[in-house]
N, CA, C and O atoms as a GROMACS GRO file, in nm:
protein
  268
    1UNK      N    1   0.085  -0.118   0.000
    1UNK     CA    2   0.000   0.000   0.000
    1UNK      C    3   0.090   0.124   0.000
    1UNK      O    4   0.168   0.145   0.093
    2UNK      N    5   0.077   0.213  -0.113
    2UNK     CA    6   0.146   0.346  -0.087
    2UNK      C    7   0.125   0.432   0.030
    2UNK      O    8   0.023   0.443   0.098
    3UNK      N    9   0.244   0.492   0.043
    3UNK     CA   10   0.188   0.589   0.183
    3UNK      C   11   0.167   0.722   0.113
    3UNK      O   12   0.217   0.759   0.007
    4UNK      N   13   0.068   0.797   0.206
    4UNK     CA   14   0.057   0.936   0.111
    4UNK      C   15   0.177   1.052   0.202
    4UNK      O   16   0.238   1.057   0.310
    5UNK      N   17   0.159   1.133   0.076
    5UNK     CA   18   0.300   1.216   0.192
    5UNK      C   19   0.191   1.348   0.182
    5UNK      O   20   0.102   1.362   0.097
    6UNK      N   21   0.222   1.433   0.285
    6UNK     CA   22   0.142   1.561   0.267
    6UNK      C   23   0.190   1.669   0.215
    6UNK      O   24   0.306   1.709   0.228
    7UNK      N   25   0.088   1.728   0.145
    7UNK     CA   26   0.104   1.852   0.028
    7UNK      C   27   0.169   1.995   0.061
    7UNK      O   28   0.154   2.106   0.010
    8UNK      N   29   0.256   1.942   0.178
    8UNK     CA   30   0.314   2.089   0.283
    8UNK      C   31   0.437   2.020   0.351
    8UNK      O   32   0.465   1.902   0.368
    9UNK      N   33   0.509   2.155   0.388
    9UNK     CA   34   0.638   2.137   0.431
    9UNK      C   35   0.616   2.107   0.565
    9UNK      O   36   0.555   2.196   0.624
   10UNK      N   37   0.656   1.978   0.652
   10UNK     CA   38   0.627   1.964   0.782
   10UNK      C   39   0.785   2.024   0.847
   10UNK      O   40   0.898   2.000   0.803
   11UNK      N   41   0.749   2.102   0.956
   11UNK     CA   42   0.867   2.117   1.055
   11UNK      C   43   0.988   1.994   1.080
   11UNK      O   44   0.960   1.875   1.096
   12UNK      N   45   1.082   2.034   1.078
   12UNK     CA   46   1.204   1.939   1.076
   12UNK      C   47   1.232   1.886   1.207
   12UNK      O   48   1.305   1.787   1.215
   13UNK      N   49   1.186   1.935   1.306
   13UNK     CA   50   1.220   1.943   1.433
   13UNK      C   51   1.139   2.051   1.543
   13UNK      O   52   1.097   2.164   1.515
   14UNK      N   53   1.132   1.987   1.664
   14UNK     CA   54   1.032   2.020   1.719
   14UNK      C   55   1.064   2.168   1.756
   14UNK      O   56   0.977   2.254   1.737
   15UNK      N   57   1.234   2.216   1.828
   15UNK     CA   58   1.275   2.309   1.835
   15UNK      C   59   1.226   2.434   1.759
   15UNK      O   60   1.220   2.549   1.802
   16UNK      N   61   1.172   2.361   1.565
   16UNK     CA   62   1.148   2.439   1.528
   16UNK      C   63   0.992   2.529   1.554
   16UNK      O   64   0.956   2.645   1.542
   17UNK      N   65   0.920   2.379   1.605
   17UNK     CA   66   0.767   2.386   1.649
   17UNK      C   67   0.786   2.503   1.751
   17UNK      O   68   0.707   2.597   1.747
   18UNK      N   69   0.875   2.503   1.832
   18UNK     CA   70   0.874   2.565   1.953
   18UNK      C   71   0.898   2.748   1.934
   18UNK      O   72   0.838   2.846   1.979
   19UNK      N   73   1.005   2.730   1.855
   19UNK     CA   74   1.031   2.873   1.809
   19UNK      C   75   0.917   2.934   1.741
   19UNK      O   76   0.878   3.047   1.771
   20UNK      N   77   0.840   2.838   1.615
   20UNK     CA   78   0.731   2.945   1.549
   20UNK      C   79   0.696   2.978   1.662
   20UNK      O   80   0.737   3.082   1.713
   21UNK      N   81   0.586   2.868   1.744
   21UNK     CA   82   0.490   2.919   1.860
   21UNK      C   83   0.547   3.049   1.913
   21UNK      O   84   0.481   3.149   1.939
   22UNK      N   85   0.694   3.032   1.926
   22UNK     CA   86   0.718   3.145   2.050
   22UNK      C   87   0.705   3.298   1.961
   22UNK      O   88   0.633   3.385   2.010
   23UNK      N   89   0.771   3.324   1.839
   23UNK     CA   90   0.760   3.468   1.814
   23UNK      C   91   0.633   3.449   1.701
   23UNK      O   92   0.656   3.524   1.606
   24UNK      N   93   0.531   3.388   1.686
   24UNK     CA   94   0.378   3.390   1.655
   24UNK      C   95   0.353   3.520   1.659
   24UNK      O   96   0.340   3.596   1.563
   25UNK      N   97   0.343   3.554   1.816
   25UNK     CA   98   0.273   3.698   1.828
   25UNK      C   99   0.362   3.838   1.755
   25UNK      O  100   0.331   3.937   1.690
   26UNK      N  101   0.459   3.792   1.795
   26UNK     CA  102   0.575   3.880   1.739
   26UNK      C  103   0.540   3.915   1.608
   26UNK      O  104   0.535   4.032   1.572
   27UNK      N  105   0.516   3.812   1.531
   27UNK     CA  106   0.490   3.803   1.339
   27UNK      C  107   0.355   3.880   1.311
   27UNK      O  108   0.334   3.954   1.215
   28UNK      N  109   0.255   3.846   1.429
   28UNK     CA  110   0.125   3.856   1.408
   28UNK      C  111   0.109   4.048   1.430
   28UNK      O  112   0.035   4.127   1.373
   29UNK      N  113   0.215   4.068   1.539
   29UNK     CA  114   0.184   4.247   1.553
   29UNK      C  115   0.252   4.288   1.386
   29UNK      O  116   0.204   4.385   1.326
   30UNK      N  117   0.342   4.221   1.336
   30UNK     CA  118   0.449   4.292   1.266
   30UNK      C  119   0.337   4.296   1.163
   30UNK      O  120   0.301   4.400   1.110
   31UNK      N  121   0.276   4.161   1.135
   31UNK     CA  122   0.182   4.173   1.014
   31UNK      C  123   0.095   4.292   1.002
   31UNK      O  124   0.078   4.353   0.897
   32UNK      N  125   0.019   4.335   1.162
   32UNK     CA  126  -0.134   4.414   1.146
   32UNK      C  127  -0.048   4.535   1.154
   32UNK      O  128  -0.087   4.633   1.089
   33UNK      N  129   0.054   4.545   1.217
   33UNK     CA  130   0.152   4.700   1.205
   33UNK      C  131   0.151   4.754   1.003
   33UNK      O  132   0.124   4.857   0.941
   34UNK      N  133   0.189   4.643   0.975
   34UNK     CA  134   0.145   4.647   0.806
   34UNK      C  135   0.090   4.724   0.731
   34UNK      O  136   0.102   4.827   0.665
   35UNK      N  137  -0.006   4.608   0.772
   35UNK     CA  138  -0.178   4.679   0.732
   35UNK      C  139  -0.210   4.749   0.780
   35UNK      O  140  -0.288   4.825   0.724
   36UNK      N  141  -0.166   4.777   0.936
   36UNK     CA  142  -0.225   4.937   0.964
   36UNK      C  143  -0.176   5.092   0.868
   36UNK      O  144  -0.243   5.184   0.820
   37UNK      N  145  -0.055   5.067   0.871
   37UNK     CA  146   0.039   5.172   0.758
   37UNK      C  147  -0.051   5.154   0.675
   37UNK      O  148  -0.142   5.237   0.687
   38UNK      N  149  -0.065   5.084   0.600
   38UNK     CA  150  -0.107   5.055   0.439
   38UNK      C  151  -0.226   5.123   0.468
   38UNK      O  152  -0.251   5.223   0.401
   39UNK      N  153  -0.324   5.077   0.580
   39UNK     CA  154  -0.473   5.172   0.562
   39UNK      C  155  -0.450   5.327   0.537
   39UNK      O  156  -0.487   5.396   0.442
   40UNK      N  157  -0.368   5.364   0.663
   40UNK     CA  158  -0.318   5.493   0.709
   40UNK      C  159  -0.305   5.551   0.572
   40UNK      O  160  -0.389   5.626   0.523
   41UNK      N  161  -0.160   5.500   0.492
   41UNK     CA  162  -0.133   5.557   0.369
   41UNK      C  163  -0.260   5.619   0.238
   41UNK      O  164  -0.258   5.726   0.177
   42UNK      N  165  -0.392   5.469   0.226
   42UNK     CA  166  -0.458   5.469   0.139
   42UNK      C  167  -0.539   5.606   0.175
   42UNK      O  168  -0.565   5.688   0.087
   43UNK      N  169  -0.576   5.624   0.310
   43UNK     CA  170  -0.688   5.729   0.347
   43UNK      C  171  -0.595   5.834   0.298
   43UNK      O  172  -0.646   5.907   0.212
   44UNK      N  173  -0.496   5.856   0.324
   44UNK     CA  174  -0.424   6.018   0.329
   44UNK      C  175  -0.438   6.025   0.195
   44UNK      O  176  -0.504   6.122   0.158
   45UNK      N  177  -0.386   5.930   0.087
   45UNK     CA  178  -0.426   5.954  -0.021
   45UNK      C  179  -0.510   5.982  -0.106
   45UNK      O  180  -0.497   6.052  -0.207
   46UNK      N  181  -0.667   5.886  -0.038
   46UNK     CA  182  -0.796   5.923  -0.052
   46UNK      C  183  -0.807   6.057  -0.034
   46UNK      O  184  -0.852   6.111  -0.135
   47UNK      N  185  -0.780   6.148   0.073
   47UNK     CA  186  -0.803   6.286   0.121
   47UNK      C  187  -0.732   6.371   0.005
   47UNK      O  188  -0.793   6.444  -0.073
   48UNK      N  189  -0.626   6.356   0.006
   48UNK     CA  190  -0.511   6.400  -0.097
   48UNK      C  191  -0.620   6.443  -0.245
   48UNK      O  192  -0.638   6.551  -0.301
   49UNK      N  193  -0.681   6.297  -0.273
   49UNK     CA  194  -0.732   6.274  -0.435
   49UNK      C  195  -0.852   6.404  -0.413
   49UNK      O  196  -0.874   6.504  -0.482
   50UNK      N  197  -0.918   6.353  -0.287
   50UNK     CA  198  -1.082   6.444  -0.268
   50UNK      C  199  -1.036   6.634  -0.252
   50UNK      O  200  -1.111   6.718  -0.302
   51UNK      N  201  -0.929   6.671  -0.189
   51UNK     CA  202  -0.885   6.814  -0.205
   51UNK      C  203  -0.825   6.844  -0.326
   51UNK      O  204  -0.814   6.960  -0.366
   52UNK      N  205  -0.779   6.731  -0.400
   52UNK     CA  206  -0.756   6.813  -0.520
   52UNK      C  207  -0.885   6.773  -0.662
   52UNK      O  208  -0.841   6.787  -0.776
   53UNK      N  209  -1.004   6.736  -0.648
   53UNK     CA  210  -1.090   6.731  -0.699
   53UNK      C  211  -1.147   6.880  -0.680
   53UNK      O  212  -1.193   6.931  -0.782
   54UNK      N  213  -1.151   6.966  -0.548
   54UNK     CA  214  -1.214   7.063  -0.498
   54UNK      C  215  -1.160   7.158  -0.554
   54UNK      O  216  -1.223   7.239  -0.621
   55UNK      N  217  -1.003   7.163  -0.530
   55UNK     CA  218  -0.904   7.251  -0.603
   55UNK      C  219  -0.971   7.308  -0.763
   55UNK      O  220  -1.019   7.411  -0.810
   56UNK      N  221  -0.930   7.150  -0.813
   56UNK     CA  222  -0.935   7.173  -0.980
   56UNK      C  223  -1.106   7.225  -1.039
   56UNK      O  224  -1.126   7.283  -1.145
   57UNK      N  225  -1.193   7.193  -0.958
   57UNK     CA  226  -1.310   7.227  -0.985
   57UNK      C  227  -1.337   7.354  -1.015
   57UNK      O  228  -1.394   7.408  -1.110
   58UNK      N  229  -1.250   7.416  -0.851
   58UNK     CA  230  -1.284   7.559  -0.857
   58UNK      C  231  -1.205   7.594  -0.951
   58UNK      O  232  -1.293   7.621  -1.033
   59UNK      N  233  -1.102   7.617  -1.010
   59UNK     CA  234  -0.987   7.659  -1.092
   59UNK      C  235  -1.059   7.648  -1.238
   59UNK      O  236  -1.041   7.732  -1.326
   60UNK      N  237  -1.161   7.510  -1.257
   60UNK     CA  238  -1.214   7.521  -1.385
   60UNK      C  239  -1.334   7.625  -1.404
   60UNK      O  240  -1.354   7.672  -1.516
   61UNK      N  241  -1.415   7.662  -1.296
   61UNK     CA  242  -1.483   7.774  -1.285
   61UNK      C  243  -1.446   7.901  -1.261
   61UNK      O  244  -1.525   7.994  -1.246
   62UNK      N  245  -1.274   7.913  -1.255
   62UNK     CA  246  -1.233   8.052  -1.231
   62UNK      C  247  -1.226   8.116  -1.094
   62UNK      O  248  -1.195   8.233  -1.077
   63UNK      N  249  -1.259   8.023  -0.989
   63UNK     CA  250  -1.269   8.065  -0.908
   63UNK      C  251  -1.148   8.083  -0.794
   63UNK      O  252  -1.046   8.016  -0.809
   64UNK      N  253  -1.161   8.190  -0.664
   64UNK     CA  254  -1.011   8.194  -0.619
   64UNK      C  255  -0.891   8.059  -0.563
   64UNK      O  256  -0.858   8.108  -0.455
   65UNK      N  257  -0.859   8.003  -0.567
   65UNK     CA  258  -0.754   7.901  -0.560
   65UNK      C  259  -0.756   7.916  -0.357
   65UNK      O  260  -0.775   7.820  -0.282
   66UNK      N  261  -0.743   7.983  -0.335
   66UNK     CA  262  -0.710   8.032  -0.178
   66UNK      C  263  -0.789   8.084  -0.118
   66UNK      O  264  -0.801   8.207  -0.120
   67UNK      N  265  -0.867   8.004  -0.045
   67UNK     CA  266  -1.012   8.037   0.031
   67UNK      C  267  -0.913   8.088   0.164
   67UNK      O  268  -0.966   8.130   0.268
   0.00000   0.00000   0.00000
């Protein structure tokens, strides 16, 4: 009977089991630290895009640039 092998890299050693577990959380802040930037970035940019929609609007109606 063949044996099946599994479709993933198993840990070599338990030491190694031990280490993921231990800096897990470590990985897990570094990850949402991430994505927090990345949100941060998208909004400022969002804001960025929406003041200069306001800008160019007024500028196409002639109007003063500097409220």
């Amino acid at each position: 009977m063949p044996t099946l092998k599994p479709s993933f890299n198993l840990p070599i050693s338990i030491s190694e089991i031990v280490l993921t577990k231990r800096y897990m959380p470590e990985i897990r802040n570094l990850s949402l630290s991430i994505i927090k930037k990345g949100r941060e970035q998208a909004a400022a940019y969002r804001s960025i895009e929406r003041w200069h929609k306001v800008v160019y609007a007024k500028s196409a109606k002639g109007g003063d640039l500097f409220w």
